[in-house]
C-alpha positions in Angstrom: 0.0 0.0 0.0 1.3 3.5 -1.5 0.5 7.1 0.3 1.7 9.9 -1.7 1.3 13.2 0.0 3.4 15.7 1.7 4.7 15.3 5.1 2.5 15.6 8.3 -0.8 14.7 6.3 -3.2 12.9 8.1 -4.7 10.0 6.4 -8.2 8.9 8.3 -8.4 5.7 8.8 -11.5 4.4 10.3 -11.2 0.8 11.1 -9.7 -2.4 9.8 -10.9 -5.6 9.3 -8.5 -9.0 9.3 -9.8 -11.9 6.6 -13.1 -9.6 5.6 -16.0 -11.1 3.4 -15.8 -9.5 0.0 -18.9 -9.6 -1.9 -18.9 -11.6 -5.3 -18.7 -8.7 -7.7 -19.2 -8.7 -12.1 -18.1 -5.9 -13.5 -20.1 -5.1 -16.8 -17.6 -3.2 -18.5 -14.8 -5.9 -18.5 -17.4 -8.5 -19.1 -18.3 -7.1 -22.3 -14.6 -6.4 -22.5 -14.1 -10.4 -22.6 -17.4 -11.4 -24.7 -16.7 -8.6 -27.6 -13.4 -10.3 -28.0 -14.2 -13.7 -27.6 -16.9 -13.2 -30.1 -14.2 -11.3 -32.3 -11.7 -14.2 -32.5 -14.8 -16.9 -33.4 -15.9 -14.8 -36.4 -12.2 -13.7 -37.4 -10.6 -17.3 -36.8 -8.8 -18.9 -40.0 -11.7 -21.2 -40.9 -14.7 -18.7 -40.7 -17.1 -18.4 -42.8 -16.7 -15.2 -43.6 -13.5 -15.7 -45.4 -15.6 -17.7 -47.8 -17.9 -14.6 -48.5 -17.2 -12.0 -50.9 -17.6 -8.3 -50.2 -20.3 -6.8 -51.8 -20.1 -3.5 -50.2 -24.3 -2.4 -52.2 -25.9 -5.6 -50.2 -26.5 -6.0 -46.9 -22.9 -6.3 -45.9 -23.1 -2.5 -45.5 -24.7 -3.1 -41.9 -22.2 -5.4 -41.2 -19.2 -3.2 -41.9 -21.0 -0.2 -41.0 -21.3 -2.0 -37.3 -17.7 -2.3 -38.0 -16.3 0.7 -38.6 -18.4 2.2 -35.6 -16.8 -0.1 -33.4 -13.2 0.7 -34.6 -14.7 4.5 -34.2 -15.8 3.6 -30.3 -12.3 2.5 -29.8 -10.8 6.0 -30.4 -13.5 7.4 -28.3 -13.1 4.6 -25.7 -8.9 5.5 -25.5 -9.7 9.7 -25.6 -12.2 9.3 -22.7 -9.6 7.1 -20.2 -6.8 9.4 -20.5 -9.4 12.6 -19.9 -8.8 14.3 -23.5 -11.7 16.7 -22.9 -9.4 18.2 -20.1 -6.2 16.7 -19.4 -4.2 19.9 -21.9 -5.8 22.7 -21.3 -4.7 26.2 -20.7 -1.4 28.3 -20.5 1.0 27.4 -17.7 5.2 27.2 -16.4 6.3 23.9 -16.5 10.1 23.4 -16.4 13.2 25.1 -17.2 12.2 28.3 -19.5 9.4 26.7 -20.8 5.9 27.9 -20.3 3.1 25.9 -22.4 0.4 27.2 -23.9 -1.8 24.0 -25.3 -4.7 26.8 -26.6 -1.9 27.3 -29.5 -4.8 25.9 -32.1 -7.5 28.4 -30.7 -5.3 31.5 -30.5 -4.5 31.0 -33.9 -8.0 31.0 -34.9 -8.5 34.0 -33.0 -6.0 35.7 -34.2 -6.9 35.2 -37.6 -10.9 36.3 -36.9 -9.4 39.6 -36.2 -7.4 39.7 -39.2 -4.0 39.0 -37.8 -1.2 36.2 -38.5 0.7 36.1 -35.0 -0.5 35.1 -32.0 -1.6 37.4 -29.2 1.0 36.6 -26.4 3.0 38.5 -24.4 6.8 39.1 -25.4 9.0 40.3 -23.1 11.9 42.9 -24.0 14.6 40.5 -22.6 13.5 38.7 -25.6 13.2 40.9 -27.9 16.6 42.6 -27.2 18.9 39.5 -27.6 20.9 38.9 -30.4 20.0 35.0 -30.6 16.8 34.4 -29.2 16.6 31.0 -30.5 19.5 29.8 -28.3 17.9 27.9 -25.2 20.7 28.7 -22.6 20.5 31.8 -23.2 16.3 31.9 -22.7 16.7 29.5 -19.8 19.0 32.8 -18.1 16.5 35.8 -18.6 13.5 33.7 -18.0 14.4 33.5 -14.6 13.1 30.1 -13.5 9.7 31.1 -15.1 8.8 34.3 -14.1 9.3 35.7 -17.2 6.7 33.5 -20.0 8.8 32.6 -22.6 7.0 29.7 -25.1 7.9 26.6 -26.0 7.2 25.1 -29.4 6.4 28.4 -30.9 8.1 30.3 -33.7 9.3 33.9 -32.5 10.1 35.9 -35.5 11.2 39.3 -35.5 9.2 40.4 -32.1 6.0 38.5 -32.8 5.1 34.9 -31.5 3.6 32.4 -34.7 2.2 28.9 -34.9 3.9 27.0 -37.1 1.9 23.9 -37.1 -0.5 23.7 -40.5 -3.2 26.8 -40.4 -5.8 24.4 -42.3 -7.5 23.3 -39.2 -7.7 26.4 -37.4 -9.4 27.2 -40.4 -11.1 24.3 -40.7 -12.6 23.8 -37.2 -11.6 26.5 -34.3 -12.3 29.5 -36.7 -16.1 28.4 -37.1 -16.3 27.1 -33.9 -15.7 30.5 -32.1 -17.6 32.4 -34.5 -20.6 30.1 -34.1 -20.4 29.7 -30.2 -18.0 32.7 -29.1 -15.9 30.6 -27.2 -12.3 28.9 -27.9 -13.0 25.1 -29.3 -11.3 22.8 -26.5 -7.6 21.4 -28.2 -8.8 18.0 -26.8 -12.0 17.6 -28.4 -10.7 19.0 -31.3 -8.3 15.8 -31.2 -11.3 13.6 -30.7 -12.9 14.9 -33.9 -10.6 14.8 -36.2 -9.2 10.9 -35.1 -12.7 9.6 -35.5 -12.8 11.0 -38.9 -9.4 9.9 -39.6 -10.5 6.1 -38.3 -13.4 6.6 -40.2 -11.4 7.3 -43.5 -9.1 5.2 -43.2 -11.8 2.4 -42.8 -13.9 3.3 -46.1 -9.9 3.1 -47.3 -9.5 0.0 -46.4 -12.8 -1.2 -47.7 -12.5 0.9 -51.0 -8.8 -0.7 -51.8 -10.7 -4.1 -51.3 -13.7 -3.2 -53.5 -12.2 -1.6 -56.2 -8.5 -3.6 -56.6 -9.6 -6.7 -55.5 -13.9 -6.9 -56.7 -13.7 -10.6 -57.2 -11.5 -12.0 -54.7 -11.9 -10.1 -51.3 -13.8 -11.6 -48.6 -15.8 -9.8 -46.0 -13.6 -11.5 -43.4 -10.3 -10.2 -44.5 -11.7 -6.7 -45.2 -12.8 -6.7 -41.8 -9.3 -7.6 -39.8 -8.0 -5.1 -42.5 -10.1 -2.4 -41.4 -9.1 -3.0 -37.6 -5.2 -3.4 -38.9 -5.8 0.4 -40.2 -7.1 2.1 -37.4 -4.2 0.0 -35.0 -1.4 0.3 -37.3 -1.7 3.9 -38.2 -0.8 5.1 -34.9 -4.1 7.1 -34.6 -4.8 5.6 -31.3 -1.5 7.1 -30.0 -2.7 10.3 -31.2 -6.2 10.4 -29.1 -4.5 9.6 -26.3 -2.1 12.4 -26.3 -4.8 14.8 -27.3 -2.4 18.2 -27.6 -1.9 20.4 -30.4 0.6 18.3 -31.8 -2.0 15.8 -32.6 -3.9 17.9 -34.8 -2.1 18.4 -37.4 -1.3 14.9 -38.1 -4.9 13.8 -37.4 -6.2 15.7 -40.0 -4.0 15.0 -42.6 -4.7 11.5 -41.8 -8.2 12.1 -42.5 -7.4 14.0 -45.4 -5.2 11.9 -47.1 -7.5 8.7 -46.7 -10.3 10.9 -47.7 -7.9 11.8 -51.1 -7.2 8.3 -52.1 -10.6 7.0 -51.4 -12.0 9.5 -53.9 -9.0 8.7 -56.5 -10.0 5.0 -56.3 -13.3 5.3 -56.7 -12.9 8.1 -59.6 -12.8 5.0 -62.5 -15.8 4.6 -64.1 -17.1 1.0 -65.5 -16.2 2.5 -68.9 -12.4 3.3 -67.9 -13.5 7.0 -68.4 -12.5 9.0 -65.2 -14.9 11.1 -62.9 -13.4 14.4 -63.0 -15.6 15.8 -59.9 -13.7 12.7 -57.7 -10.5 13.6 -59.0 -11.0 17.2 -57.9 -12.0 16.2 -54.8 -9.3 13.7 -54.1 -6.6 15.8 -55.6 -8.2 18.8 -53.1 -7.9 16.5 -49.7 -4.9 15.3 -50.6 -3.3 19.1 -51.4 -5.1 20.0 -47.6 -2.3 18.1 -46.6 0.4 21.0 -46.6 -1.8 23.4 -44.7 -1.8 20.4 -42.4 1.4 17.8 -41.9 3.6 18.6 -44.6 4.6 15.1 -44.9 1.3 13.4 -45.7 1.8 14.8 -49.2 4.0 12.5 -50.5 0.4 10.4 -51.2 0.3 12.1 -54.1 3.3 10.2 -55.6 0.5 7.0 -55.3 -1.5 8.8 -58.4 1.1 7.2 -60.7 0.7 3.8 -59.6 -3.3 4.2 -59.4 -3.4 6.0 -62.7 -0.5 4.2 -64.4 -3.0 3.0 -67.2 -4.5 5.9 -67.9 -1.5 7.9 -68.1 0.6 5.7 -70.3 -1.5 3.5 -72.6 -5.2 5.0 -72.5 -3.7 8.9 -72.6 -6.4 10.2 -70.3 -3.3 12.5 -68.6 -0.9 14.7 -69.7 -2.2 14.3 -73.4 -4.8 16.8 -75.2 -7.7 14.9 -75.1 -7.0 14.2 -71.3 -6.6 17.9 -70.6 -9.5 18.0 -68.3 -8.7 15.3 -66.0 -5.3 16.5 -65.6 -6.5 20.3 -65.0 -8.8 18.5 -62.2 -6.1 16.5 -60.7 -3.6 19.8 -60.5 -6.2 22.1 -60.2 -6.7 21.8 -56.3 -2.9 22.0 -55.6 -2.3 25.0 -56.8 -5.6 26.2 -55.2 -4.3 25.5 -52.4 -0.4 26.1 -52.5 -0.8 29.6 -53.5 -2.7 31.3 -50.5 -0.7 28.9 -48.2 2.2 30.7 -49.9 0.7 34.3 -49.3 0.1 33.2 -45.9 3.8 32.6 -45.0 5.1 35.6 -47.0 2.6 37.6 -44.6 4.6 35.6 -41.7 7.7 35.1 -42.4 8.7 37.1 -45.9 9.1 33.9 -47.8 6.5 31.6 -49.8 8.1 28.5 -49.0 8.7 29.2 -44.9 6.6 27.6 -42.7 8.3 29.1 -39.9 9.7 25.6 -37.9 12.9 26.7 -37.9 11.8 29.8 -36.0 10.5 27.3 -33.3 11.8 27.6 -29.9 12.7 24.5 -28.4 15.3 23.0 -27.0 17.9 23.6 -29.3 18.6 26.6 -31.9 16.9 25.4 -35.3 17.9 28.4 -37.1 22.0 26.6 -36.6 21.5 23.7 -35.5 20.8 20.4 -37.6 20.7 17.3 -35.8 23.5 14.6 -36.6 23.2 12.3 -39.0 24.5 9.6 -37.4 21.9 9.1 -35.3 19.3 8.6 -38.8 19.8 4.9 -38.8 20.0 4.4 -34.9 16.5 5.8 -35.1 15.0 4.5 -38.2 16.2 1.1 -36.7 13.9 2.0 -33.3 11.0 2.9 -35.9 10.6 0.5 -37.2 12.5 -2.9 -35.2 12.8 -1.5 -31.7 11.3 -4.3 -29.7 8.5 -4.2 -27.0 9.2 -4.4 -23.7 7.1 -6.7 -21.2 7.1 -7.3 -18.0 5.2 -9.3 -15.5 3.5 -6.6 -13.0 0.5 -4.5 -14.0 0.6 -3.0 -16.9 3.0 -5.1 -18.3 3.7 -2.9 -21.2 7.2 -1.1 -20.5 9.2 2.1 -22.2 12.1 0.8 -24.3 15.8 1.8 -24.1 16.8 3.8 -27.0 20.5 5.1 -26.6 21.8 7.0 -29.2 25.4 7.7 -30.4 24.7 11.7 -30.3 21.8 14.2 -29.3 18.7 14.2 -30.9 14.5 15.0 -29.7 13.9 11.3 -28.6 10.5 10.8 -26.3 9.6 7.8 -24.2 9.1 5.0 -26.7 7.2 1.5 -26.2 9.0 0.1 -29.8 9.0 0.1 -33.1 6.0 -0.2 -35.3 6.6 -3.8 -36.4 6.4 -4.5 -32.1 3.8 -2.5 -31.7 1.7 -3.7 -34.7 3.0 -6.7 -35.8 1.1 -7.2 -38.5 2.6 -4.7 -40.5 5.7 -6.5 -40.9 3.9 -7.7 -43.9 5.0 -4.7 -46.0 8.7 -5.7 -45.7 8.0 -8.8 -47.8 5.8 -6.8 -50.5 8.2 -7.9 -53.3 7.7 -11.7 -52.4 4.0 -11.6 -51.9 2.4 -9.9 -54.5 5.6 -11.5 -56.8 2.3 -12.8 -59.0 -0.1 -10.2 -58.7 -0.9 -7.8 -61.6 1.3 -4.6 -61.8 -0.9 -2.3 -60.4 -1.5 -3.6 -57.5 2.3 -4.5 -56.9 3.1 -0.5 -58.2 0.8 1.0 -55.6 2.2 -1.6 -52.8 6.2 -0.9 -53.6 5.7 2.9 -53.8 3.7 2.5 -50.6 6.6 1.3 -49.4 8.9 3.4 -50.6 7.4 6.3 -49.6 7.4 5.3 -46.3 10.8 4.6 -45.5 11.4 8.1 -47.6 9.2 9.6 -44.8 10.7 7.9 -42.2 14.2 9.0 -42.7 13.4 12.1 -43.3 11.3 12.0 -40.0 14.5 10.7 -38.6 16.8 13.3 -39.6 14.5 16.7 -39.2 12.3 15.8 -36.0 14.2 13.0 -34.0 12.5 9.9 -32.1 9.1 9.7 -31.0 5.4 7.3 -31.4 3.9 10.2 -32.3 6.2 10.6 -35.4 4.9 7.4 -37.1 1.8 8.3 -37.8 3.7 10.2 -41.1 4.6 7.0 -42.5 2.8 4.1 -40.9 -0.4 4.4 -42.9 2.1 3.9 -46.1 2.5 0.7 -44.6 -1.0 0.2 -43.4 -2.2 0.5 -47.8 1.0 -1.8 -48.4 -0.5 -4.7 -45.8 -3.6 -4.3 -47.2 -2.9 -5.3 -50.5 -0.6 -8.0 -49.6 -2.9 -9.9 -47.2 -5.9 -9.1 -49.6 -3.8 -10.4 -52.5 -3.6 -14.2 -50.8 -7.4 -13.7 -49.5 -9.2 -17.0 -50.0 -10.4 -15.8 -53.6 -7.2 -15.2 -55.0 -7.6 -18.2 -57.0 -8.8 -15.5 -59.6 -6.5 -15.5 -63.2 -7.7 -11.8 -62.8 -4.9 -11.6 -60.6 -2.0 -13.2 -62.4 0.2 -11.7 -64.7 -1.1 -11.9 -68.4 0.7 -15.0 -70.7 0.4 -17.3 -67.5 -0.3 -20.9 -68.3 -2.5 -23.2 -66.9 -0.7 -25.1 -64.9 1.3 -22.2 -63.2 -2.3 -21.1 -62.3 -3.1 -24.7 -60.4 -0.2 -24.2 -58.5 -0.5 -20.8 -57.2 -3.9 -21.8 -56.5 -3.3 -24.2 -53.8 -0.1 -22.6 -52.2 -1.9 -19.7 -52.2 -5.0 -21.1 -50.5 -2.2 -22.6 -48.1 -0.7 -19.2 -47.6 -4.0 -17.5 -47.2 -5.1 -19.6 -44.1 -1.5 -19.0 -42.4 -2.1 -15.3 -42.9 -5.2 -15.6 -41.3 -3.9 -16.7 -38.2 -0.7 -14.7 -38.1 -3.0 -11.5 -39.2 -6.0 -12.3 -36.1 -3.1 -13.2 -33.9 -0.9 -9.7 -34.5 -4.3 -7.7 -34.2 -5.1 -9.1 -30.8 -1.9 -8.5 -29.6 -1.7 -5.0 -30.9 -4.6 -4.1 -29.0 -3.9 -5.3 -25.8 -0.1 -3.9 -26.0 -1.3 -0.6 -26.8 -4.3 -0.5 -24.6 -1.8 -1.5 -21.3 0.8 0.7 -22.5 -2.2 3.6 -22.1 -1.6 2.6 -18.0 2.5 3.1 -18.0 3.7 5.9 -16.2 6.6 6.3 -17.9 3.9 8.2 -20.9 3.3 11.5 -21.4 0.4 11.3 -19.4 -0.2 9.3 -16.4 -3.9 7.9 -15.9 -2.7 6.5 -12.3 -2.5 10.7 -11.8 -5.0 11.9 -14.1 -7.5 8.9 -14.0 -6.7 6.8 -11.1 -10.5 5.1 -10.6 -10.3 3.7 -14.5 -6.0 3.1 -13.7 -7.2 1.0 -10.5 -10.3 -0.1 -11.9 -8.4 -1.8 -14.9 -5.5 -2.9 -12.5 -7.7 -5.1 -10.8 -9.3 -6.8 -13.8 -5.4 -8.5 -13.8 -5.5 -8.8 -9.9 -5.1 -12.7 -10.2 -2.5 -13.2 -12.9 
C-alpha cells in the first residue's frame, strides 16, 4: 500500500478488518470487455465463414461493416475518454526550465486570424526581444528566470511577434467556425477527438474501398474486416487520441485527409475506364489540404502514378490533349491550395516556402542547429524494429531503451511499429508476396513502401524519435499490408490476378499454395491484431507516458489494474 502526500498529512483511517467477506462482484464493463473479443476471434478465426464470402459493399454487408467501422470509431472514443482528452491539456502554464506551455496554441490561432492578424496574441517580453540570438535555449533559460518571465515553448518567435507553425488548415477548418458560431475557444482535446474519428473513419472506407475496387472478385468480408481494424491499429491514430495536444492535430487531420484523397482517386474509375473528374478534384483537393496540415502526408500524391499508371501511359487520359480536363482536375486543387498557403507565409515570415519551424523555440537553436546524421539509422532502426518491452506486474507494457550515439528530440518509446503492430511487418516482404499479382496492385504496394521509409528518414533526420512521429509514415505501410494480405485472400484463385501469358498449370499451382498461404495469414493476421490491441491498450496505463492515468484517472488506472488482480 502507496501514500503519496506531503509530510504531516493525516490519512483517516477508520477501522480495519482482518480476513473480511468481499462480496462476489461482475463488472459489466470488462465482461463485455471479454465477450466482444471472444466473439471477435470466433468470427475472425482462420476457418470462418466469412472468409468464404465476398464483399459486396451495395448488399447488406453494409450493416455489417458499417457496425464495424463504428466499433473501430468507439475504440478511439473509448482510448480519448480514459486518459481525460476533454481536459487533461488545457490552458497556458510554467512547466520546467524556461518553458511555459500554452496548449490553446490551435484556438489563439484561430482567434488571431478572426481579427485579421497572422501572429498570435502573447505576451513578449523585452529581454526577448533585445537578444541577439533568441533561439538559443541557454541563453532563454537565463533571462526567464526560472519562469517568471513567459517565454514559449514550441512556438516560432520571429522578428518580435510569437507564430504557430503547425499547418493553419485546421484552425481554419474547425476552431475558426467554432468561435464564431459559439463565441468561445474550441477545446484542443475535443478538437483531437474529432478529427481521429474521422481519420478512423477514412481510413476504414480506405480499407474497404482498396478491397472493393482492386480486388472486386477475390476479397472476402472477413479479411476486409481484420483489415479495417489493422488500419485504425497500425496507423498510430490511437496514439494520437490519447495524447490529445496540439501536436496531434495536425497529423490527425492529414490523416483524415489523405485517406479521404485516395478513397476519392479510387473510386474516380468509371465501369467504362473514363475518369470522374468531380472525384479527381476532390481527391486531388484533400490530398493538397495536406500542406496546410502535416507537410509530410503529401508525399500520397506520388500514389497517383501507380493508381493512374493506365490511364496515363496507354489509355492517354493525362498529360495528353484529349485528357486535358482530368489533368487540370487533378492539378487544379494544388495550386488552389499552394498559392494562399504561400501568401500566408510571405505575410509571416517574408518567404512563400517558410513555414516558420525553424523559428520554433525548443530545446535547441533550429535556425543553426541540424541534428547529426548519425543518429538517422540508430532511429529508423527503433521505428521500425525496436522491440516491445514486457514485464510481469500490472501493466506489463514497458518504455524501451533507445540510446543513441549523439543528441537528438527522442521521447519515451514502447518500440517500433513492427512491435507494436506486428502485422505490418507484412510490407517488408511486398516484393515476395504480390511477386504474381498484376502490376498495379504491386506499383501501388512498392511505392507505398517506398514512400514510407522516404518519410521515415526524413522523419529521422528533421524531427528525432518519437510514437507520435509514425503516424507520417505508418499508414504507407497500413495501404502496403492491405494489398498483400488481400492479394492471398481466400479468392485469390482469380486469373484476374496473375500476370497476363500465364499458363494453366502455373495457375493450379499458385492456386493451392496460395489457399495454403492464405489460411497461415489468417492466423498470423487475427493473432498480431489481438496483440496490438492489448499492447497498446496496457501501454495507455504506463507511467513512464506522457500522461499518467494513475494521476489523471486513477479510478479507471485502479479499476483496470484489478481486472489482472489474479494473474
Amino acid at each position: 500500500m502507496e501514500f503519496h502526500d506531503s509530510p504531516g498529512t493525516v490519512l483517516p483511517i477508520t477501522g480495519a478488518t482482518l480476513n473480511p467477506r468481499i462480496a462476489f462482484n461482475v463488472s459489466p464493463l470488462r465482461l463485455c470487455l471479454e465477450l466482444l473479443v471472444a466473439l471477435g476471434i470466433v468470427f475472425l478465426r482462420p476457418g470462418s465463414f466469412l472468409f468464404h464470402i465476398p464483399l459486396r459493399v451495395r448488399s447488406g454487408q453494409s450493416v455489417v461493416l458499417a457496425m464495424v467501422v463504428c466499433l473501430g470509431m468507439v475504440m478511439v472514443w473509448g482510448v480519448w475518454l480514459l486518459v481525460n482528452g476533454g481536459t487533461v491539456f488545457q490552458g497556458t502554464f510554467f512547466r520546467h526550465g524556461s518553458h511555459w506551455l500554452d496548449y490553446e496554441q490551435y484556438a489563439r490561432l484561430a482567434d488571431a486570424l478572426i481579427h485579421g492578424k497572422t501572429n498570435l496574441d502573447l505576451p513578449v517580453p523585452d529581454s526577448l526581444t533585445q537578444l541577439s540570438n533568441p533561439y538559443d535555449p541557454d541563453i532563454r533559460n537565463i533571462i526567464s528566470n526560472g519562469g517568471q518571465t513567459p517565454l514559449f515553448w514550441d512556438h516560432a518567435y520571429y522578428q518580435g511577434k510569437y507564430y504557430a507553425y503547425f499547418g493553419v488548415i485546421p484552425a481554419l477548418l474547425l476552431y475558426a467556425p467554432y468561435q464564431i458560431i459559439t463565441g468561445h475557444w474550441l477545446s484542443t482535446g475535443v478538437a483531437v477527438l474529432v478529427l481521429s474519428l474521422l481519420a478512423a473513419l477514412t481510413m476504414s472506407l480506405l480499407i474497404i474501398t482498396i478491397s472493393t475496387v482492386l480486388f472486386p472478385q477475390s476479397a472476402s468480408l472477413g479479411m476486409t474486416i481484420l483489415m479495417v481494424y489493422a488500419g485504425i491499429l497500425g496507423s498510430s491514430i490511437l496514439y494520437q487520441c490519447a495524447t490529445p495536444n496540439f501536436y496531434s492535430v495536425p497529423g490527425a487531420a492529414s490523416l483524415m485527409f489523405t485517406c479521404l484523397g485516395l478513397t476519392c482517386w479510387l473510386l474516380s474509375r468509371r465501369r467504362d475506364q473514363s475518369l470522374n473528374r468531380w472525384l479527381l478534384f476532390v481527391g486531388s483537393l484533400s490530398l493538397a489540404a495536406n500542406l496546410g496540415c502535416r507537410p509530410q502526408f503529401a508525399i500520397a500524391a506520388l500514389l497517383a502514378f501507380p493508381l493512374f499508371w493506365k490511364e496515363i501511359r496507354y489509355t492517354r487520359q493525362f498529360f495528353s490533349i484529349k485528357g486535358w480536363a482530368n489533368t487540370t482536375a487533378a492539378i487544379l486543387p494544388f495550386i488552389l491550395v499552394i498559392l494562399p498557403l504561400g501568401w500566408y507565409n510571405q505575410i509571416r515570415f517574408g518567404s512563400f516556402l517558410n513555414l516558420g519551424s525553424n523559428y520554433n523555440l525548443t530545446g535547441f537553436d533550429m535556425t543553426r542547429m541540424h541534428l547529426p546524421s548519425g543518429n538517422i539509422i540508430p532511429i529508423v532502426w527503433y521505428a521500425f524494429f525496436q522491440p516491445v518491452s514486457l514485464t510481469m506486474q500490472f501493466p506489463y507494457a514497458n518504455a524501451t531503451s533507445t540510446p543513441l550515439p549523439f543528441w537528438s528530440p527522442a521521447e519515451t518509446s514502447f518500440g517500433g511499429i513492427f512491435a507494436i503492430s506486428p502485422v505490418l511487418i507484412l510490407a517488408a516482404f511486398t516484393p515476395w508476396l504480390l511477386s504474381r499479382t498484376n502490376f498495379r496492385i504491386k506499383a501501388l504496394a512498392l511505392t507505398s513502401v517506398t514512400c514510407g521509409l522516404l518519410v521515415a528518414v526524413v522523419d529521422s533526420s528533421m524531427t528525432g524519435l518519437s510514437w507520435r512521429y509514425y503516424l507520417d509514415w505508418s499508414w504507407l505501410f497500413v495501404i502496403a499490408t492491405a494489398l498483400c494480405c488481400l492479394t492471398h485472400d481466400e479468392g485469390a484463385k482469380s486469373k484476374d490476378l496473375l500476370p497476363r501469358h500465364s499458363s494453366d498449370n502455373s495457375v493450379k499451382a499458385w492456386s493451392e499454395s496460395s489457399s495454403a498461404l492464405s489460411r497461415t495469414l489468417r492466423m498470423f493476421i487475427l493473432c498480431a491484431i489481438v496483440f496490438s490491441a492489448a499492447f497498446q491498450f496496457l501501454a495507455l496505463f504506463s507511467d513512464q507516458r506522457f500522461i499518467s492515468i494513475r494521476q489523471e484517472n486513477p479510478a479507471y488506472y485502479f479499476t483496470v489494474a484489478h481486472w489482472f488482480s489474479g494473474i
